[in-house]
N, C-alpha and C positions, 0 to 999 in steps of 0.2 A: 163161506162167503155170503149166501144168501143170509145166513141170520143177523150178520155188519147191515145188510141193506134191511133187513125186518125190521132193526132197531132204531133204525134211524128214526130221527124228531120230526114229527109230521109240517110243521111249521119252516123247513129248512128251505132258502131261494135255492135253487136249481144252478150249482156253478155252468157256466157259459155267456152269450152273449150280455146279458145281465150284471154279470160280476161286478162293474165298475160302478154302477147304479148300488147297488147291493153295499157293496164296499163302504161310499160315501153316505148312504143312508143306518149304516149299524144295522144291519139287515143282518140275519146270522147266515153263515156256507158253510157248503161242507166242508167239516177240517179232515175224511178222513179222502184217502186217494189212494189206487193204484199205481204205483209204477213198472213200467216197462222200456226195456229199452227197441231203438230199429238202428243197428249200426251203433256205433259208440255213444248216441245223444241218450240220453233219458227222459222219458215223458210221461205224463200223469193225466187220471181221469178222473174224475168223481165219481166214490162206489157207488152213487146211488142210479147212476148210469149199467153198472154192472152186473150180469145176470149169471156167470157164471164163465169159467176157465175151462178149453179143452184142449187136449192134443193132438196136434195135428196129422189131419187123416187124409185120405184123396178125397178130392174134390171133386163135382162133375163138372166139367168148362162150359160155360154157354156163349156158344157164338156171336160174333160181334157185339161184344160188350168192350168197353174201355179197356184199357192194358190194366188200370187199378184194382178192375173187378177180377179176383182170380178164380170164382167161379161159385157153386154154391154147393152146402152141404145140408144132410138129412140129418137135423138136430128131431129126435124124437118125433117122427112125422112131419116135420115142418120144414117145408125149403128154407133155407136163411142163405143169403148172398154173405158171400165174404169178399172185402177189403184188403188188396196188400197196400199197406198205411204207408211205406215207402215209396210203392209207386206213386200213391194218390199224393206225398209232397214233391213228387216230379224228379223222383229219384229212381234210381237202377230198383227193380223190380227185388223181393226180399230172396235172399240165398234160404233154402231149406237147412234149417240145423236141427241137434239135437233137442236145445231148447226153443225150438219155433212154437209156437203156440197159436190157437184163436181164441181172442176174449169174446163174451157173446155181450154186446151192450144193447141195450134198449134205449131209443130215443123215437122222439117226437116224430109225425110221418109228415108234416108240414101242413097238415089241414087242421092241426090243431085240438083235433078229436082223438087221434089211436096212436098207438104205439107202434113201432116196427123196430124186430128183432134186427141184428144184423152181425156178423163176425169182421173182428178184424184182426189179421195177420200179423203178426208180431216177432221180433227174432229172440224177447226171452222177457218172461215178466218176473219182475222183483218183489217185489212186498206191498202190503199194505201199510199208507204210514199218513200220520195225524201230520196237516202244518195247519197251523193257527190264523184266521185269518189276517193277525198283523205282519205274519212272513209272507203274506200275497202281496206281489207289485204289480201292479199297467204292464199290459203287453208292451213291449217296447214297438215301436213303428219302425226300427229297420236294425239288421247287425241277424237276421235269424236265416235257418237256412229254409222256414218256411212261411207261408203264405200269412200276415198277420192276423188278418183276419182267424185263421183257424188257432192262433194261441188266445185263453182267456186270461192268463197273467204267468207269471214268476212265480214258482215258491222256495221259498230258499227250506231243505231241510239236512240237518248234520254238518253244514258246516259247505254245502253244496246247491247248483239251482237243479229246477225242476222246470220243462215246460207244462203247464198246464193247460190242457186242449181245451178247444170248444168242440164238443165233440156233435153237438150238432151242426155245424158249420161242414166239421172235416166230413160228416157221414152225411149230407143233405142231400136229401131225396131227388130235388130239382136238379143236381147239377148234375147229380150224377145221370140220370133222364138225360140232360141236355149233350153232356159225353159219348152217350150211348147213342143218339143221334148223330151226331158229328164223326163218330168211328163210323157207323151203316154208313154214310155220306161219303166218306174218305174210301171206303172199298169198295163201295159200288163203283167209284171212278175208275 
């Protein structure tokens, strides 16, 4: 996985909130993407978001954190917070399967300077797969069962769509801060 993301063209726009700028300027994205599913839908990221696939292990919970934060794991010394991506679309919390997984992505920390790791919870990842950016459409603005903001377009591949996240959006430092406040808030009452 890591040698898809070595190779990558250093010149490549970043898929996420950019995309539509990118799109209409022939700006090149990445054509290659993960897929995974949460529940029946299937969703995609951009591998160059992606640090690496684990299986999923116990977690240690940390108190008063949002229902989406399911707790955090020791990736090779380093705490990294995991995500369950079904909670975080305001959905029933992910059932434990055999193929649950944690993807480990890397994104932006919001201050524009560093990177932070982070896991998200997944119920089964499927493959890596090229769409070209003319099978990229506009987020559509309503008909999804998630926040539009967190989709960065469509990709149609095989004959099938794809969402394509902004995974800086869905994984955003600030809100989730802001979540974590408002949970301590809600039970301190």
């Amino acid at each position: 996985m890591n040698t898809a993301v070595n190779n990558a063209v250093n010149n490549v726009v970043t898929y996420g909130s950019s995309a539509i700028v990118a799109l209409q300027s022939g700006a090149a994205l990445p054509s290659q993407f993960l897929t995974f599913m949460l529940g029946e839908d299937q969703y995609a990221v951009g591998i160059l978001h992606i640090k690496e696939i684990i299986e999923y292990g116990s977690l240690a919970t940390v108190p008063m954190m949002p229902d989406c934060v399911r707790g955090v794991i020791n990736l090779r010394g380093a705490v990294v917070p995991v995500m369950d991506l079904s909670a975080r679309f305001g959905r029933s919390p992910s059932v434990i399967g055999k193929r649950s997984c944690i993807v480990i992505v890397e994104v932006d920390s919001g201050d524009g300077e560093c990177k932070q790791v982070l896991g998200m919870l997944v119920d089964a990842v499927n493959a890596v797969v090229e769409i070209a950016a003319g099978d990229i459409e506009p987020a559509p603005s309503f008909g999804t069962r998630i926040r539009p903001d967190f989709i960065a377009g469509i990709g149609k591949f095989n004959g099938k769509f794809v969402i394509l996240l902004d995974i800086e959006h869905v994984l955003s430092n600030e809100e989730i801060v802001e979540m974590a406040r408002d949970t301590v808030a809600a039970r301190s009452n």
